[in-house]
C-alpha positions in Angstrom: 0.0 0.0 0.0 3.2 2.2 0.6 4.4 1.9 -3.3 5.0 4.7 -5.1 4.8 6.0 -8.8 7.2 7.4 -10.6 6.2 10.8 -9.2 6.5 9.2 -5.6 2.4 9.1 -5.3 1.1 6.6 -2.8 -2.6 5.3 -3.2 -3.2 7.3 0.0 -2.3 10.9 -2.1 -4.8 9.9 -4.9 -7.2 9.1 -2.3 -6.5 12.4 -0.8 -6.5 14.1 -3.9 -9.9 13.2 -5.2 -11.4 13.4 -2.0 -12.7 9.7 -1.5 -12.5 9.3 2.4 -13.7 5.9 2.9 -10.5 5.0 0.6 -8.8 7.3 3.0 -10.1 5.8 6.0 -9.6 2.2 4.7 -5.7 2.7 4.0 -5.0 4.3 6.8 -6.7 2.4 9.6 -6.9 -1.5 8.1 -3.2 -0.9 6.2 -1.0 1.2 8.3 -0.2 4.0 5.3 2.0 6.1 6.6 -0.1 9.7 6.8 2.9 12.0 6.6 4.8 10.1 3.7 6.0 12.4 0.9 6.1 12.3 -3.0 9.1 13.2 -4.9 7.9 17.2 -4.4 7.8 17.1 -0.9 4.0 16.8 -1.0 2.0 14.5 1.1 -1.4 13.7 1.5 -2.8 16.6 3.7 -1.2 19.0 1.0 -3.1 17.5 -1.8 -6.6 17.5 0.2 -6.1 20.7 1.4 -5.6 21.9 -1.9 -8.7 20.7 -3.2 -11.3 21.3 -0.5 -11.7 18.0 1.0 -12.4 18.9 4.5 -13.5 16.1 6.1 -10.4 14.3 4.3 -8.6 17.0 5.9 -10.5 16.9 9.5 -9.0 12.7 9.4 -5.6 13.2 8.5 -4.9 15.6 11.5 -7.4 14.6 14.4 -7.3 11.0 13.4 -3.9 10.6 12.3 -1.9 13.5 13.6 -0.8 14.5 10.1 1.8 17.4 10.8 0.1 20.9 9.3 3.0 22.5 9.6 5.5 20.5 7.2 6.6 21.4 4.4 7.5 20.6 0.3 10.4 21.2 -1.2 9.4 24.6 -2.0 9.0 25.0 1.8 4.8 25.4 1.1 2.2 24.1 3.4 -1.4 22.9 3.6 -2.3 26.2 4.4 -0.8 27.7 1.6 -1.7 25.4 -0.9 -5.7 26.1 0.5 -5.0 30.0 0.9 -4.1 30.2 -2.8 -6.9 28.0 -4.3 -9.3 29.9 -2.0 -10.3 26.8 0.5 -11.0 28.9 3.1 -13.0 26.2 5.0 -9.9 24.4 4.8 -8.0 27.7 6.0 -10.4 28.1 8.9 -9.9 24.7 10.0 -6.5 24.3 10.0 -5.7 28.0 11.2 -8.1 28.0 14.4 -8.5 23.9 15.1 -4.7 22.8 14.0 -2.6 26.3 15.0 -1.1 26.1 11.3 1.3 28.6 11.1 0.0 31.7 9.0 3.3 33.5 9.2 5.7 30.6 7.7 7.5 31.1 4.4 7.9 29.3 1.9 11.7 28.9 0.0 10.9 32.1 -2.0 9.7 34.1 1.2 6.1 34.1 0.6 3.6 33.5 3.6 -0.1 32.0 3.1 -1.3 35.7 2.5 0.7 36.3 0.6 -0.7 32.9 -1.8 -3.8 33.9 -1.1 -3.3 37.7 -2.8 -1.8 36.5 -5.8 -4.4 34.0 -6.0 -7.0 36.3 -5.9 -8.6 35.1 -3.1 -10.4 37.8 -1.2 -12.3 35.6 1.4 -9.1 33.8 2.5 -7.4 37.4 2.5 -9.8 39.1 4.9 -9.7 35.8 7.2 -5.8 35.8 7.1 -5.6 39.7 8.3 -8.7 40.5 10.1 -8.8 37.2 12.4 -4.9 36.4 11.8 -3.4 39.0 12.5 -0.9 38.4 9.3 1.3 41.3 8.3 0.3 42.8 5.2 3.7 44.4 4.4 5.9 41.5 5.2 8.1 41.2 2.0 9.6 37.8 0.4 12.8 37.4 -0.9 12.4 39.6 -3.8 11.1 42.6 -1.4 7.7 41.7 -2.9 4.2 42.2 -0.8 1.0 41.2 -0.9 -0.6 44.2 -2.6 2.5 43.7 -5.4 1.1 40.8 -5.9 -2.5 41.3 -5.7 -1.8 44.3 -8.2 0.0 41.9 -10.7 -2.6 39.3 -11.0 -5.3 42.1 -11.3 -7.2 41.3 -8.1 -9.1 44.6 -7.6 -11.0 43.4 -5.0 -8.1 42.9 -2.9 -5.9 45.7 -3.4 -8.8 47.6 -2.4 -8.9 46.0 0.8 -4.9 45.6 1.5 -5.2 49.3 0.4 -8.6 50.9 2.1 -8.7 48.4 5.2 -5.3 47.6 6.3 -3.3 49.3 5.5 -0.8 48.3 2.6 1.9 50.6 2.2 1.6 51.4 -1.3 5.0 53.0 -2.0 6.9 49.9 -0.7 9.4 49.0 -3.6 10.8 45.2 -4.1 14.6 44.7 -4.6 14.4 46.2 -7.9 13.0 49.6 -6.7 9.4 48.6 -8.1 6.6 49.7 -6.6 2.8 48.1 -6.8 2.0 51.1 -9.5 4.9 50.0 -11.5 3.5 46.1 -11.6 0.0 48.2 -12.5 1.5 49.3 -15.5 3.7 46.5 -16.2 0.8 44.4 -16.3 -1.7 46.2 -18.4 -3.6 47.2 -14.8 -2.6 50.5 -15.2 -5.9 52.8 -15.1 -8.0 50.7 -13.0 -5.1 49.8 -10.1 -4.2 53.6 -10.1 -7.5 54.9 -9.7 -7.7 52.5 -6.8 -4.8 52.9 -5.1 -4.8 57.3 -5.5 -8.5 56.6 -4.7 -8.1 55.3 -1.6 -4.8 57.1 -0.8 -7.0 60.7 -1.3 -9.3 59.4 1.0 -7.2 58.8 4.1 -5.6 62.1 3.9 -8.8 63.7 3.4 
């Protein structure tokens, strides 16, 4: 039951992945799968559940089975940042306030799960991660880069306007390359709209 494919997937991680929990239950209770086993990516099965909104999958592998929430890939992600980026904020919820996940963790590149959930985005899991979380909305990663940098490069109006109005973002913060948020506006073809957003907001506080 332990054997691998060639990408180091165990019948438990397909389980996982499609969200079949009597499979889950069945591997892990009658045949001893190891819960915390990894593929060749460093993912395991809590990851890949995570990831695709199976919560009572989820709910198993951590009450059940004691599956460790805080481990990470070899890009140093977690479950919670593989659910803050695809927006599985029941997932988020769960393993924030039942399982103490770490929301300030980085990964290898420096990015925390808000910071996932921004360039995702993902609004709902953005507003849970700061208002409830307490996460920092101006921690940078490696590159210097924040969440509103990269909220503004994917386009996500909705939450630049909150990392901007409700925060707030510092919206002059540069990355390592002196860019600012407005730069990545107009890099990106966001120019107009992330502008009049960002000044918007900006006139607003001052006035």
């Amino acid at each position: 039951m332990n054997t691998k494919d060639d990408y180091g997937r165990t019948a438990l991680m397909v389980a996982a992945t499609v969200g079949h929990i009597e499979v889950v239950r069945f591997l892990v209770i009658d045949c001893g799968v190891d819960v915390n086993t990894k593929d060749n990516f460093g993912g395991t099965a809590l990851m890949m559940a995570a990831t695709k909104a199976h919560i009572d999958v989820v709910r198993f592998l951590v009450i059940g089975c004691g599956a460790d929430v805080n481990t990470k890939d070899n890009s140093g992600g977690t479950a919670l940042m593989k659910a803050a980026r695809s927006g599985q904020i029941d997932v988020v919820q769960f393993l924030v306030n039942d399982c103490g996940a770490d929301v300030n963790t980085m990964d290898t590149n420096g990015k925390t799960a808000l910071m996932q959930a921004a360039e995702g985005g993902q609004i709902e899991v953005v507003r849970f991660l700061v208002n409830d979380c307490g996460a920092d909305v101006n921690t940078k990663d490696n590159d210097g880069g924040t969440a509103l940098m990269m909220a503004v490069t994917g386009g996500h109006i909705e939450v630049v306007r909150f990392l901007v109005s409700d925060c707030p973002a510092n919206v002059s913060a540069k990355n390592e390359n002196g860019y600012s948020a407005t730069r990545f506006a107009a890099d990106h073809g966001y120019y107009a709209i992330v502008i009049h957003q960002l000044y918007s907001t900006v006139r607003s506080r001052v006035g």
